[in-house]
C-alpha positions as CSV (number, residue, x, y, z in Angstrom):
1,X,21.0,10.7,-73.7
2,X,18.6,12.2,-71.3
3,X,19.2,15.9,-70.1
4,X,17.7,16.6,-66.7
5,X,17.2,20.6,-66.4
6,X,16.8,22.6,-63.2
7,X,14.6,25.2,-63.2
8,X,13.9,28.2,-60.9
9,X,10.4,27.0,-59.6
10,X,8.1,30.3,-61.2
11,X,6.1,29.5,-63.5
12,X,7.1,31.9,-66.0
13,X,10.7,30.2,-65.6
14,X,9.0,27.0,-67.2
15,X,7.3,28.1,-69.8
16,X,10.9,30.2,-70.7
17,X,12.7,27.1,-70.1
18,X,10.5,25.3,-72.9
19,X,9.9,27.3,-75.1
20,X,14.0,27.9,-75.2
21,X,14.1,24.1,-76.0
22,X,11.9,23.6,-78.2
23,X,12.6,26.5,-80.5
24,X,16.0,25.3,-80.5
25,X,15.2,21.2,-80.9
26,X,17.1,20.2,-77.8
27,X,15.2,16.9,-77.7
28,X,17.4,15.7,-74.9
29,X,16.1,17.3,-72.6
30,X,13.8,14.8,-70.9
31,X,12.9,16.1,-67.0
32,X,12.9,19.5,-65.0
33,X,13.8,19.8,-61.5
34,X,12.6,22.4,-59.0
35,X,12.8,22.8,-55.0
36,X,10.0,21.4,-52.8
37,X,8.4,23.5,-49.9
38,X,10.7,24.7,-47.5
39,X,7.8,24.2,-44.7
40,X,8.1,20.7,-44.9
41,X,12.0,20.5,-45.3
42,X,15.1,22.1,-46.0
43,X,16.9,21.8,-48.9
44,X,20.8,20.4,-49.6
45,X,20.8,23.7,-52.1
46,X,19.9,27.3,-52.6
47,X,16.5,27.7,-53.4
48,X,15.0,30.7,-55.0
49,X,11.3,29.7,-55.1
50,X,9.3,27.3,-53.5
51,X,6.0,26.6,-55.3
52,X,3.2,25.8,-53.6
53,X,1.3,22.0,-54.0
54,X,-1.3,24.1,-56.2
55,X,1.6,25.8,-58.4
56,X,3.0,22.2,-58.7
57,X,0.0,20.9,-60.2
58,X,-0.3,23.8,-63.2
59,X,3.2,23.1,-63.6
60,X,3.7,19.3,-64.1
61,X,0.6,19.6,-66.1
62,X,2.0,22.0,-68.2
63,X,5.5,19.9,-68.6
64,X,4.0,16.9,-69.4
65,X,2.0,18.9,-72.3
66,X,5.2,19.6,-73.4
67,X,6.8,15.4,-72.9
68,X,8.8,16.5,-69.7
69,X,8.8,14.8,-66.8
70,X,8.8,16.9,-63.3
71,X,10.8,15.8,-60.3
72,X,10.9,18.0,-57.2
73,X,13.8,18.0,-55.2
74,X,13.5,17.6,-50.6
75,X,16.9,16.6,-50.5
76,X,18.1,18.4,-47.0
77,X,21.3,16.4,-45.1
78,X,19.8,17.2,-41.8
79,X,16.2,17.2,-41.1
80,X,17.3,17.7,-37.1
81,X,15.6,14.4,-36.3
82,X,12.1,15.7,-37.3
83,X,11.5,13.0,-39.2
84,X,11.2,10.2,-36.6
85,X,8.8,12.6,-34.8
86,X,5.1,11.3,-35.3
87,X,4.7,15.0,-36.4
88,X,7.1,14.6,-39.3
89,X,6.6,11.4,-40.1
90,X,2.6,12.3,-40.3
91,X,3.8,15.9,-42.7
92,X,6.1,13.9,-45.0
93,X,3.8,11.0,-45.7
94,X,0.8,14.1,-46.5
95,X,3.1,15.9,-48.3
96,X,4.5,13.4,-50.3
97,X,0.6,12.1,-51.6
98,X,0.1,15.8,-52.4
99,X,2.6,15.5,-54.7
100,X,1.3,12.4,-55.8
101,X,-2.2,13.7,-56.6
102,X,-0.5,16.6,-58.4
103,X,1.2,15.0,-60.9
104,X,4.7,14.7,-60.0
105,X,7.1,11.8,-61.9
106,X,9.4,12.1,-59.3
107,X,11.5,13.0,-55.8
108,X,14.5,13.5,-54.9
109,X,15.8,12.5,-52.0
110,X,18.8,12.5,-49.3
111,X,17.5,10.7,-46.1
112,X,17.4,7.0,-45.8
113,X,14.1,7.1,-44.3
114,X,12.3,9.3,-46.8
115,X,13.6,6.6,-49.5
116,X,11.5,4.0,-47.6
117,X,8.6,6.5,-46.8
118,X,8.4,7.4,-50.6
119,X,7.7,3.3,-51.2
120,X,4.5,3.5,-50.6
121,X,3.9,5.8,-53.3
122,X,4.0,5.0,-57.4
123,X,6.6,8.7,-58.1
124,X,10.1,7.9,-58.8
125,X,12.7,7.7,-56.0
126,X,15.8,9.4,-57.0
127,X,18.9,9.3,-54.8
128,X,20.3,12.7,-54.4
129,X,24.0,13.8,-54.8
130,X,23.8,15.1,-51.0
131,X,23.4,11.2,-50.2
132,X,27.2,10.7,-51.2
133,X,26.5,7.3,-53.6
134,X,30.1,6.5,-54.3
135,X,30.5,2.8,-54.3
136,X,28.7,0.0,-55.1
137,X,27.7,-1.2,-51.9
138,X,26.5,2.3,-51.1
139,X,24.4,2.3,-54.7
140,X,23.2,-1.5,-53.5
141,X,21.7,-0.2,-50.2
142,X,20.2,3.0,-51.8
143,X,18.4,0.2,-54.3
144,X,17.3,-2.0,-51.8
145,X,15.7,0.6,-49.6
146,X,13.6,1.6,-52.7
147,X,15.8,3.8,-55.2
148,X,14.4,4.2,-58.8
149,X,17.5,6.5,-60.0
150,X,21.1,7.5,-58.0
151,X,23.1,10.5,-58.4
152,X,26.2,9.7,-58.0
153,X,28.3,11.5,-55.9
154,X,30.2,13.6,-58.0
155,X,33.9,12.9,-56.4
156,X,33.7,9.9,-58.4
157,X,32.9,11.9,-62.0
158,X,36.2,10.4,-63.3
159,X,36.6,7.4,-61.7
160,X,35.2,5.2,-64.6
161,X,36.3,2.1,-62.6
162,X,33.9,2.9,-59.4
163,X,31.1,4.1,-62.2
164,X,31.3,0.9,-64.3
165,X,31.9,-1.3,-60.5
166,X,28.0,0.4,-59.9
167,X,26.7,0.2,-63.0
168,X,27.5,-3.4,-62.6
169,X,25.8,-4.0,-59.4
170,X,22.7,-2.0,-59.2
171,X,19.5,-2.2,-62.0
172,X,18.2,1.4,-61.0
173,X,19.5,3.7,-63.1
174,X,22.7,5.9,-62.5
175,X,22.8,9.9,-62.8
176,X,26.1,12.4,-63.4
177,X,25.8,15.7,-62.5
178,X,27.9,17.3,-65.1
179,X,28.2,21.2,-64.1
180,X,29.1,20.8,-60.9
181,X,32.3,22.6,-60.2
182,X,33.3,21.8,-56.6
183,X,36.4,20.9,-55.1
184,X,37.8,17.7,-55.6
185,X,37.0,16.1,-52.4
186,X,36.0,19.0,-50.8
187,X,36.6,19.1,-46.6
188,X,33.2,21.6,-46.2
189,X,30.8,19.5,-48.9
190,X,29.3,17.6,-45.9
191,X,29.1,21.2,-43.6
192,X,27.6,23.1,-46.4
193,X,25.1,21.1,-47.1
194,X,24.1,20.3,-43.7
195,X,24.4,24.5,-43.6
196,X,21.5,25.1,-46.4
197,X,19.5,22.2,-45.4
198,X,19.0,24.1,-41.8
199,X,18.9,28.2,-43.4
200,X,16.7,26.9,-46.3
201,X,13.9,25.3,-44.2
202,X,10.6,27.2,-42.6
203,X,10.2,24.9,-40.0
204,X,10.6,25.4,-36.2
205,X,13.0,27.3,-34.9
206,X,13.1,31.2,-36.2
207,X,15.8,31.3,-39.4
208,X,19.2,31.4,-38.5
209,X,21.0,34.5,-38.9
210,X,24.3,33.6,-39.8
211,X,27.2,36.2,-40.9
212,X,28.1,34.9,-43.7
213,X,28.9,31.9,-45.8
214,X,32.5,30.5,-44.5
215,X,32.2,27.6,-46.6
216,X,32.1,28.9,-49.5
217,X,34.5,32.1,-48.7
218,X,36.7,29.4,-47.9
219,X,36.3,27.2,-51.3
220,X,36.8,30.7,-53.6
221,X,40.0,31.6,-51.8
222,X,41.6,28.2,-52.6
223,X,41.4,28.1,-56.1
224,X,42.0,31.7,-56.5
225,X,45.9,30.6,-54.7
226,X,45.9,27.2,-56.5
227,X,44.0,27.1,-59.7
228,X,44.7,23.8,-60.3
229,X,41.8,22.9,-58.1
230,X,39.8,24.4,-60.9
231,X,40.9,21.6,-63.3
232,X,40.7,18.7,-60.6
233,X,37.5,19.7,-60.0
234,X,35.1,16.5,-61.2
235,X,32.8,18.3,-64.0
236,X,32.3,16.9,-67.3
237,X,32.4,18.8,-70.6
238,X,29.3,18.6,-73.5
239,X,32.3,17.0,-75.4
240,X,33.2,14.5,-73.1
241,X,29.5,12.8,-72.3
242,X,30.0,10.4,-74.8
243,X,32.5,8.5,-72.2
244,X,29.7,7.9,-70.3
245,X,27.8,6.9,-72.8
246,X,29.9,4.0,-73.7
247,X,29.5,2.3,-70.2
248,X,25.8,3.0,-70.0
249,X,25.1,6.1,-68.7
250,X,22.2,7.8,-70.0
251,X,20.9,10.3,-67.3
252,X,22.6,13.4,-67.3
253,X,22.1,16.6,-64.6
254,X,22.9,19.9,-65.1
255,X,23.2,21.7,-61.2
256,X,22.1,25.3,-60.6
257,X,18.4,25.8,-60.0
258,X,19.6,28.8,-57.8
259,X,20.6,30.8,-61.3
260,X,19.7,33.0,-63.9
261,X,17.3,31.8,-66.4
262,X,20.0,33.0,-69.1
263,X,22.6,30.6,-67.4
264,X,20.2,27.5,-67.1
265,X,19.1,27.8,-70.9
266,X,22.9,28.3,-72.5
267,X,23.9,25.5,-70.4
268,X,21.0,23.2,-71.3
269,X,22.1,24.1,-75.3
270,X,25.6,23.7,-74.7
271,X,25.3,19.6,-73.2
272,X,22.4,19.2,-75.3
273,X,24.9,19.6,-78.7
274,X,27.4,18.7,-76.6
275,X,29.9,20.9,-77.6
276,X,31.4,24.6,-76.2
277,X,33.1,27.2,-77.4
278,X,34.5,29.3,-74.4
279,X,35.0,29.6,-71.0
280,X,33.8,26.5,-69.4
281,X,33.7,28.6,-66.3
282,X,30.5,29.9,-67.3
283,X,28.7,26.7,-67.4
284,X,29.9,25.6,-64.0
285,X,27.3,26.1,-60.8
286,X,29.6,27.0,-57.9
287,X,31.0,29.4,-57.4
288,X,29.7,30.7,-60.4
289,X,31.7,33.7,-59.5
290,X,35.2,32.6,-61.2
291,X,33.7,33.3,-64.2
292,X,34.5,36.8,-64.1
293,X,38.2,36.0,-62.6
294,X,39.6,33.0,-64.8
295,X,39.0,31.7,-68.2
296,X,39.1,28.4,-69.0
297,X,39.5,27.2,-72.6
298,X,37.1,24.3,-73.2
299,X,38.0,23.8,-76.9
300,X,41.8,23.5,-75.5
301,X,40.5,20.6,-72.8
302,X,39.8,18.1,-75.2
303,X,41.3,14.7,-74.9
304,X,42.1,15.2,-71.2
305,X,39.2,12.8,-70.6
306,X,41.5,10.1,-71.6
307,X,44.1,11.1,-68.6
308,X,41.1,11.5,-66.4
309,X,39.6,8.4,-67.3
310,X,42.9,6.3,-66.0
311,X,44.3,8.7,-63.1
312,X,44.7,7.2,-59.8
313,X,43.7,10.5,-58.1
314,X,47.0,10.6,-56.3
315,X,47.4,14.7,-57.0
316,X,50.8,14.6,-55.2
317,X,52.1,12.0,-57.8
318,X,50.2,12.9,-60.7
319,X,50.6,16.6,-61.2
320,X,48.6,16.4,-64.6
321,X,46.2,19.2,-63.6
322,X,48.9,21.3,-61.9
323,X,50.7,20.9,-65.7
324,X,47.4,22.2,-68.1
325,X,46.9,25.2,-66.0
326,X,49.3,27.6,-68.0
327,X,47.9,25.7,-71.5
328,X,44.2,26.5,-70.8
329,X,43.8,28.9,-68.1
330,X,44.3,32.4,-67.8
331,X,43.3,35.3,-65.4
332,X,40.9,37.6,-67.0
333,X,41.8,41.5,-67.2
């Protein structure tokens, strides 16, 4: 197993984030991920800081002192057509060999054309989540523009038939983001990303000043009148990595390089000995704010894996998830 951490992008955040694992001996954990300059692009996430080329370099030198590798993630939906200006395509390809020079195993990516740009360069070319990778023609085009590594789209977490179909067709290797705790098919994952990838870049136009965040106003509401949603959603428990183990999955991500240190360290100790006792709320990334409504009994989750495993995603047939809610959830007081 390969744990793939994110991490804040200050450097005192790194060093915290090592010496957490290595005083505790979570060997797993094999890569950090942090956000790219939001002067060259956007970003498909929250981003709390952006370090600078210079910052990089101390940093990936100082991960691979300690055996990790360093991936920094430009993984905006939108780039507003910027990139097939001369302008950006003269920006990415000098910002990309900066990275180079400093270090850096590894990018992350979203845009077609930025996996093709990064080809002339020897980093790593992961596939991002924002991408949507959830077949295996989808994962055969990604590899055949130049992909190194896919994240999966995490819709198809628990649809082992899709992950082994794509494990089957493509060599590059295949990625599960494990603490992601969106809807189920969510109808605002394509807005909301397109949303950060325009408010998180420091390029052009002034920043937007939006009102508020409807997307994700609108994702709390539902699961607060239907918490089954919370169940449906398509993480995967510590426990339950093993699954994906057994088809070849090594690579695992946790989300949430927009969160507390405290957060990122308890949830990169609770998949590296890949068990939890708790509420499995409080390793989810978004929204992060359930926590503090629901609680939702990890220890009493096990073997649903083996439902999940075979479920035909037909909710309105199913009704498994609708059924565990009074067995594992409860509101908080």
């Amino acid at each position: 197993m390969k744990l793939i951490v994110p991490h804040p992008g200050h450097f005192d955040a790194l060093r915290e984030i090592i010496a957490y694992k290595e005083e505790k001996g979570l060997d797993a954990v094999s890569e950090v991920y942090m956000a790219g300059s939001p002067q060259v692009m956007g970003s498909g996430r929250a981003t709390l800081h952006a370090a600078l080329i210079e910052e990089i370099r101390e940093q990936t030198e100082y991960a691979h002192q300690h055996g990790l590798k360093m991936n920094i993630v430009m993984n905006p939906s939108c780039l507003g057509g910027h990139h097939l200006t001369f302008q950006g395509y003269n920006l990415f390809e000098w910002y990309f060999g900066e990275l180079n020079k400093a270090g850096v195993d590894g990018v992350t990516v979203a845009e077609p054309y930025l996996v093709e740009l990064l080809r002339d360069f020897p980093m790593e070319t992961v596939i991002s989540c924002v991408s949507h990778v959830d077949s295996p023609q989808r994962a055969e085009f990604y590899e055949a523009l130049g992909a190194d590594k896919i994240t999966v789209d995490t819709n198809i977490n628990r649809d082992f038939h899709t992950l082994e179909a794509i494990m089957d067709t493509v060599n590059c290797d295949i990625r599960v983001i494990v603490n992601e705790g969106c809807l189920y098919k969510c109808p605002f994952r394509y807005s909301h990303f397109n949303l950060f990838s325009h408010i998180t870049a420091a390029t052009g136009a002034p920043p937007l000043n939006t009102f508020g965040d409807y997307y994700f106003d609108k994702c709390i509401s539902i699961r607060v009148r239907d918490p089954s949603q919370l169940i449906r959603s398509p993480w995967i428990r510590p426990e339950d990595m093993v699954e994906y183990e057994r088809i070849g999955i090594e690579d695992f991500k946790i989300s949430g390089r927009a969160n507390a240190l405290g957060w990122i360290t308890a949830c990169m100790e609770a998949y590296s000995r890949r068990s939890y006792d708790g509420n499995l709320l409080e390793l989810l990334d978004c929204p992060s704010e359930l926590r503090y409504l629901f609680y939702l009994d990890n220890k009493k989750l096990e073997g649903c894996i083996n439902q999940w495993k075979n479920c035909n995603k037909i909710c309105n047939d199913c009704r498994y998830c609708d059924a565990l809610v009074s067995r594992v959830l409860r509101v908080k007081k």
